[in-house]
C-alpha positions, 0 to 999 in steps of 0.5 A, a space after each residue: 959928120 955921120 951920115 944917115 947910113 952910118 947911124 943906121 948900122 950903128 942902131 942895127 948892131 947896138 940891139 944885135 940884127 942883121 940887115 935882113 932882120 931889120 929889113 923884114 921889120 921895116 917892110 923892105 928888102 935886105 938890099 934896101 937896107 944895105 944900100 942905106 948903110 953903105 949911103 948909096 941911096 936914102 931911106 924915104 923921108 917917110 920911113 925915117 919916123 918908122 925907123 926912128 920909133 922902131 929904135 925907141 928914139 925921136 927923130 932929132 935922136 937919129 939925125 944926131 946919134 952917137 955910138 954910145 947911145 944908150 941902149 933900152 936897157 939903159 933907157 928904161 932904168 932911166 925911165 924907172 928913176 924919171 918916174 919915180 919907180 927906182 928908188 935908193 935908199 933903205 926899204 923893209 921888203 915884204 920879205 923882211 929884208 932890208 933893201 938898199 933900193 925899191 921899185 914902186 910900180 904904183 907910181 906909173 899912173 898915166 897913160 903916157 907912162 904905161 904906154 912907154 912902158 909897153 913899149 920896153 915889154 914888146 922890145 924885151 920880148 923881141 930881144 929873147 924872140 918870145 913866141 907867143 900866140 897869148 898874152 896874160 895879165 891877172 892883176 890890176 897893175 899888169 893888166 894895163 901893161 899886157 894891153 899896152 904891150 899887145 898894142 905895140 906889138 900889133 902896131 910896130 910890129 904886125 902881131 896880133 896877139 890874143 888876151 886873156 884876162 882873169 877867167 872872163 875877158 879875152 880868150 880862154 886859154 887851152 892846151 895848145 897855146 903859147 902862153 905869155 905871162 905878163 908880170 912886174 917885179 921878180 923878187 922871191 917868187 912867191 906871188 909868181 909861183 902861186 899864179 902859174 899854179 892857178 893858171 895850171 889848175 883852171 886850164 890845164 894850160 902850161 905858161 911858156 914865158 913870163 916876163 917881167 920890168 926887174 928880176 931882183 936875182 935874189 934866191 927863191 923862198 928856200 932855195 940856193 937858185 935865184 928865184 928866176 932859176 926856181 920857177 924855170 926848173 920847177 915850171 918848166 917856163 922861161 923868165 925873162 927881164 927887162 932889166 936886173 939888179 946887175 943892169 942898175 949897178 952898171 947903170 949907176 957905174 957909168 953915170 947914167 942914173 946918179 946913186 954911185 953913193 948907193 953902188 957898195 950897198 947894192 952890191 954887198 945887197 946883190 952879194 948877201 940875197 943872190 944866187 949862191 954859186 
């Protein structure tokens, strides 16, 4: 039977820290953290739930853990098919493309659900160390998640970051901040593009990251760079996902979400409208 030391270490590797990332996270010393992962002392029974949330799982999740737990990733594509928001089958996008899978984001509408939703935009910010002093949301589908977002990261983590919402609520932005833009899903970039330009005209202000549920990793309207790759030559901005189209196939690969009859399609999808190497 693992003890509590090695499920913790394993926890700690599977999201790539180090003993004194995660004793900074959690408000101890690195030795503290060491002691626990070699079981020569205990966490208090009172981290336990802290350090249970911080890793995204219940508290009988980390007394029975496994080495191939899944990790968020994994966890949040299973969370988009238990919602209803990842769907296979043959969708007609906006674009005209003929798509073996859709993501609806207009099926999240519960509290619950936008409030774990937050919580996969905090962790994808503190993956790719996003520094922002500056949250943005414009549209009335991001903006519950950019509160949520804001709100996780203020209670797990002691970020207070400012808002900013459609020219009137929150902080106005300026020139020296560190904007965060809050988005859903990248497909070809067009609404992205069409907000990032009137961010720039209203304030003079340059966002420096976005981040967003899915990046699609089709190409820009036009273009032979994915759309991502697009917006960050042109914008100078940092796009980051949740996950992509290559996370759901793999997904779908090891059986954690069913649509293995769907896996051909989507790979000659992600072969025809990808980036061209």
């Amino acid at each position: 039977m693992k003890t509590i030391g090695t499920k913790l270490q394993s926890l700690r590797k599977n999201k790539n820290m180090t003993q004194a990332q995660l004793a900074e996270v959690l408000n101890v010393s690195p030795q503290s953290v060491s002691k626990w992962e070699h079981d020569l002392s205990a966490p208090d029974i009172a981290m336990l739930p802290v350090i249970a949330r911080f890793f995204g799982i219940t508290m009988d999740e980390l007394f029975s853990y496994r080495l191939d737990a899944l990790n968020y990733k994994e966890r949040f594509i299973q969370f988009m098919i238990n919602n209803g928001v990842l769907q296979f089958g043959e969708f007609r996008l906006k674009s005209g493309r003929i798509s073996p899978y859709f993501i609806d984001t207009g099926n999240y509408r519960s509290a619950s659900q936008i409030a774990k939703l937050g919580e996969f935009y905090a962790e994808c910010m503190r993956e790719h160390n996003v520094e922002t002093n500056l949250l943005v949301g414009n549209t009335s589908r991001e903006i519950p998640i950019m509160i949520a977002a804001s709100l996780v990261l203020f209670n797990r983590y002691g970020m207070d970051i400012q808002y900013y919402i459609d020219h009137s609520v929150g902080k106005q932005p300026d020139i020296h901040d560190k904007v965060t833009l809050i988005k859903d899903t990248l497909t070809s970039g067009g609404t992205l593009k069409e907000t990032l330009k009137v961010l720039r005209e209203n304030s003079g202000q340059k966002v420096t990251n976005v981040i967003v549920s899915v990046d699609r990793m089709e190409r820009g309207e036009g273009a032979s760079l994915s759309a991502r790759r697009e917006l960050e030559e042109i914008y100078g901005v940092k796009v980051h996902s949740i996950v992509t189209l290559d996370d759901i196939i793999g997904a779908a690969e090891k059986g954690i979400i069913g649509g293995t009859e769907h896996l051909a399609a989507l790979r000659k999808y992600r072969e025809k409208y990808g980036e061209w190497k």
